[in-house]
PATIKOL-101239 format. One record per residue (C-alpha): z, y, x. Coordinates in Angstrom, 3 decimals. Last residue first. Example, Ala and Ser with C-alpha at 12.3 -4.5 7.8 and 13.67 -1.06 7.14 Angstrom:
BEGIN
{w = 7.140	v = -1.060	u = 13.670}
{w = 7.800	v = -4.500	u = 12.300}
END
This chain:
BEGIN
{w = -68.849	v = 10.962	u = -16.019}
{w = -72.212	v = 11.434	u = -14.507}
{w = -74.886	v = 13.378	u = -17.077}
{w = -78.240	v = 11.768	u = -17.669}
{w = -78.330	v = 12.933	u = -21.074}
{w = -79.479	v = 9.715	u = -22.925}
{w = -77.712	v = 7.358	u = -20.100}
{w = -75.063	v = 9.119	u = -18.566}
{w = -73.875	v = 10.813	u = -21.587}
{w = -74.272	v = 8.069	u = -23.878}
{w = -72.685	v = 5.519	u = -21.604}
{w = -69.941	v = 7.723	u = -20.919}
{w = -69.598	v = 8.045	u = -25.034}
{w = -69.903	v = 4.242	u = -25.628}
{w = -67.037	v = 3.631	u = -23.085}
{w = -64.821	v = 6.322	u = -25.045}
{w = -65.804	v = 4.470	u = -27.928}
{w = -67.582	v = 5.245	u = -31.377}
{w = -69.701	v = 2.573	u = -33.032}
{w = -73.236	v = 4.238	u = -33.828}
{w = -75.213	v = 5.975	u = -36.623}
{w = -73.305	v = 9.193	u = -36.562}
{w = -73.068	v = 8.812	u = -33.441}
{w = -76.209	v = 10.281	u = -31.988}
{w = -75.693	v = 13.661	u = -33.919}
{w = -72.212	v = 13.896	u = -32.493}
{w = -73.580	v = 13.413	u = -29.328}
{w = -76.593	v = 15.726	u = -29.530}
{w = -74.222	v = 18.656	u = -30.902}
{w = -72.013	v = 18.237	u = -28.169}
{w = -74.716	v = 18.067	u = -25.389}
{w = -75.758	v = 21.623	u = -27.216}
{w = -72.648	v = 23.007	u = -27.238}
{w = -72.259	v = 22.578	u = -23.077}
{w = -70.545	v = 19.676	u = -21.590}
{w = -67.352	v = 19.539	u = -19.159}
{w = -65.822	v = 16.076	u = -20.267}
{w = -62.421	v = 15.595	u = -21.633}
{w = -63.449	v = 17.501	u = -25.243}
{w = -66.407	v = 14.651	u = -25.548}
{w = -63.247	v = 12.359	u = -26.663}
{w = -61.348	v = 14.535	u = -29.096}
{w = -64.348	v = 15.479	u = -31.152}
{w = -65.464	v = 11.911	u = -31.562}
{w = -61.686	v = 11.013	u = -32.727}
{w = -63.016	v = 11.740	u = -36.259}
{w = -65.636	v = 8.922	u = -35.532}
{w = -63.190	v = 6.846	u = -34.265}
{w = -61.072	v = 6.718	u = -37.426}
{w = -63.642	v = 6.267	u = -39.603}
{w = -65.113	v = 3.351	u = -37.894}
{w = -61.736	v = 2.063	u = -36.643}
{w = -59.857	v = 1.168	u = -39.355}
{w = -62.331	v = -1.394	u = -40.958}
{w = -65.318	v = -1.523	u = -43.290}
{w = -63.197	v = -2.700	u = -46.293}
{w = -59.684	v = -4.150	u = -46.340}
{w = -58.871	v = -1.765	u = -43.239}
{w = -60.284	v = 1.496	u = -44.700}
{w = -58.490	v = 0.738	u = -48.013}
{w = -55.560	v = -0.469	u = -46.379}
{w = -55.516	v = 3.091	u = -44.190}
{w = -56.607	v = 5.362	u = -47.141}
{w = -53.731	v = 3.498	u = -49.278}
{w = -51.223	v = 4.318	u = -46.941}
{w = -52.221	v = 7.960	u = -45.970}
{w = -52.315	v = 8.936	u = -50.195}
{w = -48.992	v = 7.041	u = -50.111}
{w = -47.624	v = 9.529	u = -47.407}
{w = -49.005	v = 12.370	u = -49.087}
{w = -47.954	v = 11.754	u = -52.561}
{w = -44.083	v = 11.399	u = -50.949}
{w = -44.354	v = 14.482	u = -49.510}
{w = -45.065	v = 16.451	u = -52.586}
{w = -42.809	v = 14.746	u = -54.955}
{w = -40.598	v = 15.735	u = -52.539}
{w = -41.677	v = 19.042	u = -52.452}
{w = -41.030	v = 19.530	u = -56.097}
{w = -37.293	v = 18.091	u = -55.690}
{w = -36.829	v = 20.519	u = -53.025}
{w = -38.154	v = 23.157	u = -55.558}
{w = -41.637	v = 24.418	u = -54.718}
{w = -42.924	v = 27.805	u = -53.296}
{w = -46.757	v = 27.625	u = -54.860}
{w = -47.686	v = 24.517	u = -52.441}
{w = -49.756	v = 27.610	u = -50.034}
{w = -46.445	v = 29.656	u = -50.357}
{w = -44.479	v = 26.942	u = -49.150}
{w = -46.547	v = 26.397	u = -46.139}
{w = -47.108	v = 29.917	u = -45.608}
{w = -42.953	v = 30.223	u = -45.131}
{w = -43.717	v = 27.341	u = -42.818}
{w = -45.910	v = 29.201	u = -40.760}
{w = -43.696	v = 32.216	u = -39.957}
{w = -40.586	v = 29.726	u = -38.938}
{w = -37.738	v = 31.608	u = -40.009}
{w = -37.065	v = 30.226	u = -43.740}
{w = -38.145	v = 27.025	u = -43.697}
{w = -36.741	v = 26.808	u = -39.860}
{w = -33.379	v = 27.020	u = -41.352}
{w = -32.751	v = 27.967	u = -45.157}
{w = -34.333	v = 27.386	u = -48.070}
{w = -37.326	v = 24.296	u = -49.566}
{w = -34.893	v = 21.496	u = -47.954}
{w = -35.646	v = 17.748	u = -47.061}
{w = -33.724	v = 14.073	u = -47.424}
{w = -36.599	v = 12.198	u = -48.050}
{w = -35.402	v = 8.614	u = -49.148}
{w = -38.859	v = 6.429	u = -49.812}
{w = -40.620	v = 4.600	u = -52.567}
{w = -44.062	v = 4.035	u = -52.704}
{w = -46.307	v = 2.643	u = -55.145}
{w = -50.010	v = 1.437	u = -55.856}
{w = -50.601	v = 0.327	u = -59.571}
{w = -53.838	v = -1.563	u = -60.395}
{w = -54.577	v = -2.531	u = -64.341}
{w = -55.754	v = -5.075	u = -65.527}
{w = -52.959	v = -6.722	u = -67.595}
{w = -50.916	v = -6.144	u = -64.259}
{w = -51.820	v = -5.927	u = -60.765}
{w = -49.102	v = -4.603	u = -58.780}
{w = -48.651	v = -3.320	u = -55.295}
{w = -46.058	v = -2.039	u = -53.124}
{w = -44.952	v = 0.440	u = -49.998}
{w = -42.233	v = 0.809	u = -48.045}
{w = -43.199	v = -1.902	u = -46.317}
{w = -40.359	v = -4.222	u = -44.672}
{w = -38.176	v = -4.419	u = -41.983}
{w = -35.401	v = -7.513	u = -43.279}
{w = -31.938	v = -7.218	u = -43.466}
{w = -32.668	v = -6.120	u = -46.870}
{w = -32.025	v = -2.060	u = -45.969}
{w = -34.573	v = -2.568	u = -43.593}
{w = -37.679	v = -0.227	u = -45.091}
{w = -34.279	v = 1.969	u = -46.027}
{w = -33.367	v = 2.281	u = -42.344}
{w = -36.742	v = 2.782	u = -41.400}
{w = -37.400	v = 5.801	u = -44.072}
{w = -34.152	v = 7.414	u = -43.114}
{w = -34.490	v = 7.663	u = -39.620}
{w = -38.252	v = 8.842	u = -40.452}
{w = -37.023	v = 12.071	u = -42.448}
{w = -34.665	v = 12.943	u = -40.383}
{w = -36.702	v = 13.044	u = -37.313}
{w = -39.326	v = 15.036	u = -39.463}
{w = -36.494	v = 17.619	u = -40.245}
{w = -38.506	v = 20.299	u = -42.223}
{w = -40.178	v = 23.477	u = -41.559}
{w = -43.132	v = 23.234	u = -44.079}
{w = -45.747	v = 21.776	u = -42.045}
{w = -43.562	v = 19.494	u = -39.983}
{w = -42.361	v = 17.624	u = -42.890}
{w = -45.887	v = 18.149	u = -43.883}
{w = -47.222	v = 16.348	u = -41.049}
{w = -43.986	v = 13.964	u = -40.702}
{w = -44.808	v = 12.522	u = -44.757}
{w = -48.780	v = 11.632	u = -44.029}
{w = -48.589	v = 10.112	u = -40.875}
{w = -45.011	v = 8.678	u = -41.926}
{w = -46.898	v = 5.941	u = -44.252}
{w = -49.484	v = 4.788	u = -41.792}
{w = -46.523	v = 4.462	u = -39.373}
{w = -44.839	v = 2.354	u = -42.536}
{w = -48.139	v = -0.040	u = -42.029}
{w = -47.810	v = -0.526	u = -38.360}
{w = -43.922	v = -1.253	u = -38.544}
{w = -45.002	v = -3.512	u = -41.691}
{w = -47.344	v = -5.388	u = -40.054}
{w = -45.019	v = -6.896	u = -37.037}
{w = -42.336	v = -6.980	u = -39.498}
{w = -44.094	v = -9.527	u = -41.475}
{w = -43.148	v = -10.422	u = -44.687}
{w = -43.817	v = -7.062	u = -46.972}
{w = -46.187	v = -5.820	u = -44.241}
{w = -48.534	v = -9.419	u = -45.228}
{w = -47.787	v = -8.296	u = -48.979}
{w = -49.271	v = -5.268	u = -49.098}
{w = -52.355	v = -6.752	u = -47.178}
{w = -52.542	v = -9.385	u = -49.880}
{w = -52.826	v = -6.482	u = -52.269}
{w = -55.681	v = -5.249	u = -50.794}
{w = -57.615	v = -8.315	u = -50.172}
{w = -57.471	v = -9.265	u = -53.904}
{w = -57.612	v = -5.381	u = -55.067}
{w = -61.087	v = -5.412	u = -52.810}
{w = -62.441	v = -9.022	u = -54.036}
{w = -61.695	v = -7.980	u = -57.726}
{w = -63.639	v = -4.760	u = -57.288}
{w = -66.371	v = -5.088	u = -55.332}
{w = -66.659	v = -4.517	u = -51.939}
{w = -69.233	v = -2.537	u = -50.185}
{w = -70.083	v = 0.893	u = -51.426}
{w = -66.599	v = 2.619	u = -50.076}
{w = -65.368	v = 0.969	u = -52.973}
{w = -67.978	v = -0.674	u = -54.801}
{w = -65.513	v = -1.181	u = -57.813}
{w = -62.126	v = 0.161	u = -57.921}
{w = -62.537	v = 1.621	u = -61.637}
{w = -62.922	v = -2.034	u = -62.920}
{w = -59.568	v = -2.503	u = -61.553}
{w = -57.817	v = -0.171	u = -63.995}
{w = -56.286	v = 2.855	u = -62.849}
{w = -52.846	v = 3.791	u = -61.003}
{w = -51.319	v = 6.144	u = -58.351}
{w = -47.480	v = 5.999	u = -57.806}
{w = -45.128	v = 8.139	u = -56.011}
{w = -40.825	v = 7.817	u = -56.591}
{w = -38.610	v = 9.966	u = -54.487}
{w = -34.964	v = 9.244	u = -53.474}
{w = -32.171	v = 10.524	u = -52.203}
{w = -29.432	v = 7.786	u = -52.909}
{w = -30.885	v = 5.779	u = -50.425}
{w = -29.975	v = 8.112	u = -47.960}
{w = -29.550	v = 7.473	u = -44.406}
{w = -29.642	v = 10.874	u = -42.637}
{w = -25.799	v = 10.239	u = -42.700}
{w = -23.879	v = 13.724	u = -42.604}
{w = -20.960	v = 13.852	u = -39.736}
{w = -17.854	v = 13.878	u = -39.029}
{w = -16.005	v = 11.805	u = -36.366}
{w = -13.188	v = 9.763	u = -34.640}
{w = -9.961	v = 11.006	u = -36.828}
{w = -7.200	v = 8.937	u = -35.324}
{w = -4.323	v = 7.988	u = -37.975}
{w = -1.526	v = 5.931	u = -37.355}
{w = 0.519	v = 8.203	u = -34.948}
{w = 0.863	v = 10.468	u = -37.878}
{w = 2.707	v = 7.491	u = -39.628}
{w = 6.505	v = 8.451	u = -39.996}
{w = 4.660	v = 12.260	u = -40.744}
{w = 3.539	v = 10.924	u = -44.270}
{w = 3.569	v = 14.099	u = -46.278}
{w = 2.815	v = 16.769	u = -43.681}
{w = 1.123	v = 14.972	u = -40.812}
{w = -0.500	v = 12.750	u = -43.102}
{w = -1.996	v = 15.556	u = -44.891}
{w = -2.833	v = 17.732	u = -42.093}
{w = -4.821	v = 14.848	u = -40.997}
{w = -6.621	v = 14.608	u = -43.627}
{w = -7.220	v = 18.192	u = -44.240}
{w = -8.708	v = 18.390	u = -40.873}
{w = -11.114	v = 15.772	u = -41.589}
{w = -11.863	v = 17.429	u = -44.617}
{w = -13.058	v = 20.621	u = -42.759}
{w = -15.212	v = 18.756	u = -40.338}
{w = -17.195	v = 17.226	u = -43.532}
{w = -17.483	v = 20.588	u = -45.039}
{w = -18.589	v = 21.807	u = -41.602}
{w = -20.847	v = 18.692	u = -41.233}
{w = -22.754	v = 19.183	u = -45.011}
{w = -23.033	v = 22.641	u = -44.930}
{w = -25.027	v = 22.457	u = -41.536}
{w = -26.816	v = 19.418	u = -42.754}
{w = -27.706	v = 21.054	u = -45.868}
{w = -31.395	v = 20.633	u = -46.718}
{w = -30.868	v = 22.752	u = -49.273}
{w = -33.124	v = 23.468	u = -52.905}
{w = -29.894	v = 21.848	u = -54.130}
{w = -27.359	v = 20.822	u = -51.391}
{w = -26.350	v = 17.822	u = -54.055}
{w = -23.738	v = 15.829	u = -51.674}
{w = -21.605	v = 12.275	u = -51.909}
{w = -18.723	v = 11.986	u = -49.427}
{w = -17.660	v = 8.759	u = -47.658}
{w = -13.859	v = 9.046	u = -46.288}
{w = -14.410	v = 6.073	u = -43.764}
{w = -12.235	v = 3.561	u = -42.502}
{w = -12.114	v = 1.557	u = -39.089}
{w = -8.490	v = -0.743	u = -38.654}
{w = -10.358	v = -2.694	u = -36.202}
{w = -13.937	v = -3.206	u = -36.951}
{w = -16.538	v = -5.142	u = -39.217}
{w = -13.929	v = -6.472	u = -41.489}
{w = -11.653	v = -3.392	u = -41.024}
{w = -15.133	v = -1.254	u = -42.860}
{w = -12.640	v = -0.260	u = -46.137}
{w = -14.104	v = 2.812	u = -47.965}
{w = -12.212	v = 5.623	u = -49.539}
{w = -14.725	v = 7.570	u = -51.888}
{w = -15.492	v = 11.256	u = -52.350}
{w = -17.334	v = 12.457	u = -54.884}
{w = -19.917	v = 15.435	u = -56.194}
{w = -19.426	v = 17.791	u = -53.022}
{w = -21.614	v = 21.277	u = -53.918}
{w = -24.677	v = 22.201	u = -56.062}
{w = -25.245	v = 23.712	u = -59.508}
{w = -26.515	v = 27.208	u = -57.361}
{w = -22.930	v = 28.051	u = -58.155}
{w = -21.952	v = 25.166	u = -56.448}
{w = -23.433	v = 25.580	u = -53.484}
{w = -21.808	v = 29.172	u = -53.159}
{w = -18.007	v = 27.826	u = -53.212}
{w = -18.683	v = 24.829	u = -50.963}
{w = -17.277	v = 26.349	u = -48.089}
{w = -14.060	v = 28.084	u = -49.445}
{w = -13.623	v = 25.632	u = -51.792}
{w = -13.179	v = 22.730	u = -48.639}
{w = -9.500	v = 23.489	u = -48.708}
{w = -9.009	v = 22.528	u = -52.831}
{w = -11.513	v = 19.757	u = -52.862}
{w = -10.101	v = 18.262	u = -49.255}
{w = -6.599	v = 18.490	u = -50.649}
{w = -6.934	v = 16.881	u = -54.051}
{w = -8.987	v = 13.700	u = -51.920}
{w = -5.859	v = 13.809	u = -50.141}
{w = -3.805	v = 12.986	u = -53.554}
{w = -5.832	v = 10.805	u = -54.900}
{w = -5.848	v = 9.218	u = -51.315}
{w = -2.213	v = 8.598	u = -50.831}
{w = -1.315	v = 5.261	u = -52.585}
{w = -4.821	v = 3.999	u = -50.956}
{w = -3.359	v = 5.246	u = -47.979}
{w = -0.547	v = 3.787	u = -47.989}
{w = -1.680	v = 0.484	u = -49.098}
{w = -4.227	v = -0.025	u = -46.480}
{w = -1.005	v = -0.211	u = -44.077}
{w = -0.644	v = 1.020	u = -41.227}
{w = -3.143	v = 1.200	u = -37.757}
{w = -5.868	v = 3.618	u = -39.482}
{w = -8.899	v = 4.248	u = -37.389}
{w = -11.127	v = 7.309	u = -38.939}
{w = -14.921	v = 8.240	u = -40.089}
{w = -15.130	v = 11.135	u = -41.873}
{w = -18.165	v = 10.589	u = -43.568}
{w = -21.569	v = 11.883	u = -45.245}
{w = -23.944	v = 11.297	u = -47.535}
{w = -26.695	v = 12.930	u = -49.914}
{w = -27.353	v = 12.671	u = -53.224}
{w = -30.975	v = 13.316	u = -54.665}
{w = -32.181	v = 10.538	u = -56.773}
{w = -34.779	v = 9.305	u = -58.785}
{w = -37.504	v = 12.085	u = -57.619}
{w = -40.650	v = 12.021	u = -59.427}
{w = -44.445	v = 11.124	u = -58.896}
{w = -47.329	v = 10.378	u = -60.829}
{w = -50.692	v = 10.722	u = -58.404}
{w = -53.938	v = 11.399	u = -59.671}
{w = -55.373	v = 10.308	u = -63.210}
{w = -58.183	v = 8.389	u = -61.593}
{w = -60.809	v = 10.980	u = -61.069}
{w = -58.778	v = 13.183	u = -58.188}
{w = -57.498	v = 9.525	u = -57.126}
{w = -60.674	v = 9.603	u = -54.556}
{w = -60.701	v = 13.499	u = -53.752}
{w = -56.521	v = 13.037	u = -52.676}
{w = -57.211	v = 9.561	u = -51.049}
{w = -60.329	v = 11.724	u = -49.106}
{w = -58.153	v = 14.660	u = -48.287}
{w = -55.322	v = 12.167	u = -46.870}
{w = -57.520	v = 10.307	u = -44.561}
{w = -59.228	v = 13.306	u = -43.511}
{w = -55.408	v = 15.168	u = -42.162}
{w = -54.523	v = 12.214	u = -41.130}
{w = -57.962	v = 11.093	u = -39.337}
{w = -57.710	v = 13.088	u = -35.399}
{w = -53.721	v = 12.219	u = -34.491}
{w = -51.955	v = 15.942	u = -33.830}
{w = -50.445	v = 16.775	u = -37.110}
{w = -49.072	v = 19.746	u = -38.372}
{w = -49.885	v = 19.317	u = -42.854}
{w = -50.700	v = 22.049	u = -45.499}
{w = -50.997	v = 20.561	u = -48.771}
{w = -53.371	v = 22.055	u = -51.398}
{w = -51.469	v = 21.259	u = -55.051}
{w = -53.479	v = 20.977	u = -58.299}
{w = -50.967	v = 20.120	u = -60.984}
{w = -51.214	v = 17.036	u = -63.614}
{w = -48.134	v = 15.091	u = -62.222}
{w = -49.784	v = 15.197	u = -58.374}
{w = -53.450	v = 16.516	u = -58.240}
{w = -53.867	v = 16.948	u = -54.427}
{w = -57.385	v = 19.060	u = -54.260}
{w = -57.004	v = 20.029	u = -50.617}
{w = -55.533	v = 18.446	u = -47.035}
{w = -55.224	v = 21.537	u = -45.331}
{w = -54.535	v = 22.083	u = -41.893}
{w = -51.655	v = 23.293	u = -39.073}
{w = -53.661	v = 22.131	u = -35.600}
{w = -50.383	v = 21.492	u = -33.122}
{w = -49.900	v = 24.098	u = -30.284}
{w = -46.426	v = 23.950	u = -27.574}
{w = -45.204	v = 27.211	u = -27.044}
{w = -43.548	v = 28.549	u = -24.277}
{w = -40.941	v = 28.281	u = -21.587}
{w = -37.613	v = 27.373	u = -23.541}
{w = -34.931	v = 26.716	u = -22.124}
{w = -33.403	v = 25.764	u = -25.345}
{w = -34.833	v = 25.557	u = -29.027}
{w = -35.538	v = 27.927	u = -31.918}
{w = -34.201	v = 30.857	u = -30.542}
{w = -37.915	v = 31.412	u = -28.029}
{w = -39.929	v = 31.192	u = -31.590}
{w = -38.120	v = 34.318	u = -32.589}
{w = -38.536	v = 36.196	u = -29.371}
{w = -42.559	v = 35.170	u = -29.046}
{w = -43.035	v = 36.460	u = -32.823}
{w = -45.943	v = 39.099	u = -32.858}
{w = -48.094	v = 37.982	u = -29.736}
{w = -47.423	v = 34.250	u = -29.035}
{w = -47.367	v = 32.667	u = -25.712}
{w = -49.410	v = 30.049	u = -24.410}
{w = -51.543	v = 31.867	u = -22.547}
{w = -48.202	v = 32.918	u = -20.892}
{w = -47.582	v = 29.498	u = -20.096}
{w = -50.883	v = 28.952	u = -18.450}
{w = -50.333	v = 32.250	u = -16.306}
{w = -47.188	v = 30.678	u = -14.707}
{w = -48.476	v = 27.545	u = -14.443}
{w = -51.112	v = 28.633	u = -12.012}
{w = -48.874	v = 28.903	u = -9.211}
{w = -49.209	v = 25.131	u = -8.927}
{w = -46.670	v = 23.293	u = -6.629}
{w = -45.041	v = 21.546	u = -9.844}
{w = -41.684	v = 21.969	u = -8.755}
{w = -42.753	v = 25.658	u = -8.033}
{w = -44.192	v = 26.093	u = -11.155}
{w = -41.388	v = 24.764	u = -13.119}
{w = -39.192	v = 27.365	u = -11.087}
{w = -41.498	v = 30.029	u = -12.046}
{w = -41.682	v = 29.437	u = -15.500}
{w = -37.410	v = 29.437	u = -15.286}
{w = -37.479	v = 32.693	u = -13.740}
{w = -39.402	v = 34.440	u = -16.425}
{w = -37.224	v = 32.760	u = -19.521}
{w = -34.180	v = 34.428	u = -17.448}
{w = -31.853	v = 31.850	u = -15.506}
{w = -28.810	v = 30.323	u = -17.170}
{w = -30.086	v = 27.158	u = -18.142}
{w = -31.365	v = 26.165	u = -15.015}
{w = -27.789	v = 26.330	u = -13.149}
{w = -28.721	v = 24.170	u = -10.640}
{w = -32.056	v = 22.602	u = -10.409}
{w = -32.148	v = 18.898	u = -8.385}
{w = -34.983	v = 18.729	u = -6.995}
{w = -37.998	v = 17.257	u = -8.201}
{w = -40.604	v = 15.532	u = -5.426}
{w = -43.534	v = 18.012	u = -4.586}
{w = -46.544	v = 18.000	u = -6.958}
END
């Protein structure tokens, strides 16, 4: 590969010239046919609008983790994830809680937020004399905008003036509380915002024009904080009913280590991060799946998991009267209509293959899956360890990087079945049983 130069006016060539400049940086002529490999049949032109510059198309495995029984109903959740045990970790929680009353889930919440943020040199007075009155405005100008969202029951449900001059120099915010329905809404959400900022300082302008030097509008924009969008997963049973798991720890001595790894991620942020990622293996891959904002999604969990000042799990445990009761709680600000939901040919399967939820439904939905990925991970780690049955489902991965026929597969996968997994144990295997250099 030749050193980078600098490439002028990129953006502007055709999609064909750009794979050739990439393959010319890269020196390999090749690229060119190993993006069009790449390259889908049917809906190339549609997948090409969902992102810049694009040059092709970059494959995740879209599976199935089946038999989800979440409030009573049998859901099959499609999930896009690259890391070999997610989609396994979540089927087996799923098969494992199948006989234990499943998972009980619901949404507590589902308000999101955004602001006009603004510096205001006068008085606090004036505008809190003023606000009713602005707040008036903004309703009335933003009606154009909001007009469909509320008849699907939706729209702005408050605005609030809020008072940040202790943290920053004459900083305020117009905070605005949202139901976008079956919505995602950001793109509702930051033109309504954008319109209110306008009103605002229209208003001053008009009906306090000694202080239009006073205001300066900064920003608006939707928070993907939002602890106000909220869903609630729990599974539950009695301890006796967690005996032998995995066939080597009984019951009390497995909720005993289990909850004390709940609490080590409650206390330590060190845990916790790890723990949480455990979490967002299960949420992201059908946040992906279904044509959602994973980035979102995960901004929102860590801020909440710190919302104490603290980084902690998301996740908790209780053990009360005999029974155990494994919980999460996390803001999922997601959408069931609109953007890549609706484009995206694979995520209009994914909500066909969950029976087209709600965006309360899928909540419900995502939440199950990231607390079925939590409590596979503890249980794994609590028991046997994290890396038995996580290596062995990296198996596949491993003997992919070496040239070997089906056969050689087949005899490695048979051979570790009863032995630790490592890429070192695989050369060794190969050079030693099949006498093959690595």
């Amino acid at each position: 590969m030749k050193t980078p130069v600098f490439l002028e006016g990129f953006s502007k060539l055709s999609k064909e010239e750009k794979i050739r400049t990439i393959a010319e940086v890269l020196s390999d002529p090749s690229f060119t046919e190993e993006a069009a490999s790449f390259q889908h049949i049917d809906n190339q032109s549609l997948f090409d609008s969902f992102s810049e510059n694009t040059l092709t198309n970059y494959y995740l495995p879209f599976g199935i983790a089946p038999n989800f029984i979440i409030n009573q109903k049998i859901y099959h959740i499609p999930m896009v994830v690259e890391e070999s045990s997610v989609v396994a970790a979540a089927s087996s929680s799923a098969k494992f809680w199948s006989t234990r009353g499943g998972f009980r889930a619901k949404v507590v919440s589902s308000l999101k937020k955004g602001h006009v943020h603004f510096l205001w040199t006068a008085d606090k007075v004036i505008l809190l004399e003023n606000f009713e009155a602005i707040k008036q405005q903004i309703l009335a100008g933003t009606s154009p905008i909001t007009a469909n969202m509320q008849k699907r029951g939706g729209g702005i449900v408050s605005i609030a003036l809020e008072d940040y001059t202790k943290k920053m120099a004459n900083y305020y915010r117009l905070s605005f509380d949202f139901n976008t329905v079956d919505s995602m809404g950001a793109n509702f959400i930051n033109t309504t915002l954008e319109s209110a900022a306008l009103t605002l300082r229209s208003y001053v302008d008009q009906k306090i024009p000694e202080k239009s030097d006073c205001l300066e509008v900064i920003m608006s924009i939707l928070s993907n904080y939002t602890p106000e969008c909220i869903a609630e997963c729990q599974v539950s049973c009695p301890v006796e009913q967690l005996d032998k798991v995995d066939g080597v720890t009984q019951a009390a001595t497995f909720v005993h280590k289990f909850q004390k790894a709940v609490e080590i991620a409650t206390i330590d942020p060190y845990r916790a991060t790890t723990h949480n990622k455990g979490i967002m293996n299960g949420i992201d891959a059908v946040v992906l799946a279904t044509g959602n904002d994973f980035r979102a999604v995960e901004a929102g969990a860590h801020a909440f998991a710190s919302s104490d000042g603290t980084y902690r799990s998301l996740s908790s445990v209780e053990i009360k009267e005999g029974i155990f009761t494994f919980s999460l709680q996390i803001p999922l600000s997601i959408g069931t209509v609109g953007g890549l939901t609706a484009l995206h040919p694979l995520a209009k399967r994914a909500m066909q293959i969950l029976g087209n939820p709600t965006a309360n439904e899928l909540m419900m939905i995502i939440a199950a899956a990231g607390l079925a990925n939590n409590f596979a991970a503890i249980k794994a780690l609590v028991t046997k360890g994290i890396q038995q049955g996580h290596m062995k489902m990296h198996l596949p991965n491993i003997l992919s990087q070496f040239n070997l026929t089906a056969s050689q597969k087949a005899q490695a996968t048979e051979y570790f079945k009863g032995n630790a997994v490592s890429h070192s144990a695989v050369r060794n295997f190969l050079k030693n049983e099949l006498n093959i250099e690595t």
